[in-house]
N, C-alpha and C positions, 0 to 999 in steps of 0.2 A: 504493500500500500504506500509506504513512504516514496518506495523507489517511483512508483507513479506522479505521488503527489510532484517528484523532484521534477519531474518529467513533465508535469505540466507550467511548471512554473518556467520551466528555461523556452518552452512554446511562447507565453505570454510574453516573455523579455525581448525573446526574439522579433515577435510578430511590433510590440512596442516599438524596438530601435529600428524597423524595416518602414513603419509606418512617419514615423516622426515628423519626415516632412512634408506630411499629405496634412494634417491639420494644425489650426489656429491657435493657441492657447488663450490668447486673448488679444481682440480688436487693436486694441492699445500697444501690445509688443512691437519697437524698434527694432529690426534687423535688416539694415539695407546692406549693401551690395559696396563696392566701391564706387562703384559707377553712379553709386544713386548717395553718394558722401561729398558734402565740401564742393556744390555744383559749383555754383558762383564764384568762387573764386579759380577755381580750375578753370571756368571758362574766361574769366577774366586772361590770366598767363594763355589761352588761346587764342583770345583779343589781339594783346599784343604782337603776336607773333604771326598777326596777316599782314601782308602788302595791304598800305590804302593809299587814297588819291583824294584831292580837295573836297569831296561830296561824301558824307555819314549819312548812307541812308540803314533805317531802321524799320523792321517790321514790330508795330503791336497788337497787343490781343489780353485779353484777360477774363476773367469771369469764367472760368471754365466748366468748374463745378463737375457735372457729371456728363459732359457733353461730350462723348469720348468719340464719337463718329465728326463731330464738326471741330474737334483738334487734331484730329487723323487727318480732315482734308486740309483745315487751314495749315499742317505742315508741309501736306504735298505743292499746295501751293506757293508756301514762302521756299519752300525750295528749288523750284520754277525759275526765280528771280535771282540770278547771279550778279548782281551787283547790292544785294543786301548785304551787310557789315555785321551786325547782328540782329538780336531779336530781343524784344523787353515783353514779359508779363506783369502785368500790374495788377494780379495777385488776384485771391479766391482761387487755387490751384488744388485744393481739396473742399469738399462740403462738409460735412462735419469733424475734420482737422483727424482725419483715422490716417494714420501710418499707411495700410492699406491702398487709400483713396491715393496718397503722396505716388506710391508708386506706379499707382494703377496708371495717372496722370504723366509721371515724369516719362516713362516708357515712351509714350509719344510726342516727347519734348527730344527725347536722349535721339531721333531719327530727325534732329536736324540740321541740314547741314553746316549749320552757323552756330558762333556763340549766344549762348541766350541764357539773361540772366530774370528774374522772378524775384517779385515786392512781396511781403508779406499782407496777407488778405485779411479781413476777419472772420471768416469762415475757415483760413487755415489756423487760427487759434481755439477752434474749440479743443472741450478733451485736453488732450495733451499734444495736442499742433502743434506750439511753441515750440516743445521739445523737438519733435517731428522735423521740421524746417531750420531747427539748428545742425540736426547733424545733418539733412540733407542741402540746406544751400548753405546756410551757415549764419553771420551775427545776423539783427534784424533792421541795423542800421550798417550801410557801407556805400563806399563810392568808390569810381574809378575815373582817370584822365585817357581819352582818347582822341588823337588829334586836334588838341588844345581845347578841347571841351568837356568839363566836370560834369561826370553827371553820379547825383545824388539820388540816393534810395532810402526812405523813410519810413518807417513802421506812424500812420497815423491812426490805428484803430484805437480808438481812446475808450470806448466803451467796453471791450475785452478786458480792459485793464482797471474798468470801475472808475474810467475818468479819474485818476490818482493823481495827476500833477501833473506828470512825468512822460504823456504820451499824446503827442509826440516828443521827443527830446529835441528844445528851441535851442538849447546851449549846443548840442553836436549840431545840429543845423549851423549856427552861424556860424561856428567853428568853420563847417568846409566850405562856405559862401566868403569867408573871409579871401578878398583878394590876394593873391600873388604868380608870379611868374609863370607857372606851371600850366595855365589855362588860360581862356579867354571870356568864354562865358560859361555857364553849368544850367542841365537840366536836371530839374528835380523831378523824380518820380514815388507816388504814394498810390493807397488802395482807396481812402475815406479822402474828402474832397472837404475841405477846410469849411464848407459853407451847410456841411452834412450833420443832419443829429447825432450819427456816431462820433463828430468828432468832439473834443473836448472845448465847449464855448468859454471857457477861461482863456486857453490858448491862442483861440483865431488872431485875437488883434496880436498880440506878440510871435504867432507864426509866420502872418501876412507883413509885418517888420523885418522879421527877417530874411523875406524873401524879398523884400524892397531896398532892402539897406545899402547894399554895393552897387547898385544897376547893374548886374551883370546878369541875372537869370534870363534865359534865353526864351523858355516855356517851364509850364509844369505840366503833368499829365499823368494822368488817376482813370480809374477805373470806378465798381462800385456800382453804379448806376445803368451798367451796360447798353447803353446808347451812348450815339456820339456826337460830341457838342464843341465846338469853339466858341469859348464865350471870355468876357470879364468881369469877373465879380465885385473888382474894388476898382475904384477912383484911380488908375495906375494902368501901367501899360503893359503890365502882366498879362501874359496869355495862358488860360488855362485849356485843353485840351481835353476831353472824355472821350475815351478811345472805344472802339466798341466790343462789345461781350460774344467771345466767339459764336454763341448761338445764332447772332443776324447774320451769320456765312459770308462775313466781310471783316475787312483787317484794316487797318490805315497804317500806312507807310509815311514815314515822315521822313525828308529830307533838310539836311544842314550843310548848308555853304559860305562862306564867309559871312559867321555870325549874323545869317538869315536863314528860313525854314520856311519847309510850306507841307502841309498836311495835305494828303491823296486818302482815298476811299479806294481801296479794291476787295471785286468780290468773288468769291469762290465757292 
C-alpha cells in the first residue's frame, strides 16, 4: 500500500512540474520576458542609433485598451511608412493594468519596425499596473533629446494617485523645460489632459506655468479622450494636440522641421 501511495504521489509531482506552464497562478503575477523588460529605454539606445535627416516624423496612437485587431493593423500600417523615426503611445496600453493585458498589448507593439516609446495611462494603473509598466517600460516620468528636440513624458493621472500633490510632478517638469544647449525646443507628452477631471485642479495653473515659462514647448499631446483635437486651452500659444484612440482606425502622424510641425490624419 505505501509502495503505491509512493507511486502516486511522484505521478502528481510529475504531472505538476509538466503542467506549470499551462496555468495562471494569479492575474497579478509579473513575469515578463526580456523582451517585454526596460522597453523604453532600450528603445530609446535604438533611437539613437538610426541615421536621420532635418524632418522627425512621428507616428501616434493610444487608447488601446482591448483593441487588439485595430493595433495589429495600425502596426501594419505604420510600418508601410519608411520615413517614420519612431512611434509614441500616449498610454491606456492595458484596461485594467493586468500584467496579462501588458503583454497581450506589447506583442503587437514589439512587430514594429520603429522605436516606440509609451506614457503611462490611467487604466494602466489599476491593480498593480504601476508595478507592471515599471518593469516593463520603466520610470513613469522620462525624456529623451532627439535631433535637438526634448521630448518629455509625464505621468499626469492624478486621480490614481488620490490627487496627493504630487501628480503630476511640476518640479521634474521644469527641471527638463529648463533651457540649455542640448535642444531647441521639447515636446511634452501625457495621458490626462490638464483641463480633465482626472487631472489634479490644484496643479493646472502651476503645470500650465511650466509649460509657458521658457517659450520653448513646441506642442503637447495627450490622449485620454480618444478623439482628435487641435485646440488651445489657455491664453498662450501652446498647442495642445488629442491624438486619436486606435479604435477610429486612424493615426496622426506629426511632422517636425525647423522648430515647426504640422499634424496629418491617416487612416487605416
Amino acid at each position: 500500500m505505501r509502495t503505491i501511495i509512493k507511486i502516486v504521489l511522484l505521478i502528481n509531482v510529475f504531472l505538476l512540474l509538466a503542467c506549470e506552464d499551462m496555468f495562471d497562478y494569479s492575474p497579478y503575477a509579473i513575469d515578463f520576458s526580456d523582451e517585454n523588460r526596460n522597453v523604453n529605454q532600450r528603445n530609446i539606445e535604438k533611437l539613437h542609433a538610426r541615421e536621420n535627416d532635418d524632418t522627425i516624423s512621428i507616428a501616434f496612437t493610444g487608447d488601446t485598451h482591448r483593441f487588439f485587431d485595430e493595433t495589429e493593423l495600425f502596426v501594419s500600417a505604420v510600418n508601410k511608412n519608411k520615413a517614420i523615426d519612431f512611434v509614441i503611445h500616449v498610454g491606456d496600453i492595458a484596461d485594467f493594468g493586468l500584467p496579462k493585458q501588458y503583454l497581450w498589448a506589447n506583442s503587437y507593439l514589439l512587430k514594429l519596425n520603429f522605436p516606440y516609446f509609451v506614457v503611462i495611462g490611467n487604466h494602466d494603473l489599476v491593480g498593480n499596473g504601476s508595478q507592471a509598466y515599471l518593469e516593463m517600460f520603466g520610470v513613469l516620468n522620462y525624456s529623451f533629446i532627439y535631433n535637438s528636440i526634448k521630448f518629455v513624458f509625464i505621468n499626469t493621472n492624478s486621480r490614481e494617485f488620490k490627487y496627493s500633490g504630487d501628480v503630476p510632478d511640476i518640479q521634474w517638469l521644469d527641471n527638463q523645460l529648463q533651457p540649455n544647449f542640448d535642444f531647441t525646443m521639447a515636446v511634452v507628452v501625457f495621458h490626462v489632459q490638464p483641463t480633465d477631471a482626472d487631472f489634479d485642479a490644484s496643479l493646472e495653473e502651476d503645470f500650465h506655468n511650466s509649460l509657458s515659462r521658457y517659450n520653448n514647448v513646441l506642442f503637447t499631446v495627450h490622449g485620454h479622450s480618444h478623439g482628435h483635437e487641435i485646440y488651445y486651452p489657455y491664453a498662450d500659444s501652446i498647442t495642445y494636440v488629442n491624438v486619436f484612440g486606435v479604435e477610429n482606425k486612424k493615426y496622426n502622424l506629426i511632422k517636425i522641421s525647423n522648430n515647426q510641425f504640422e499634424v496629418e490624419t491617416v487612416e487605416f
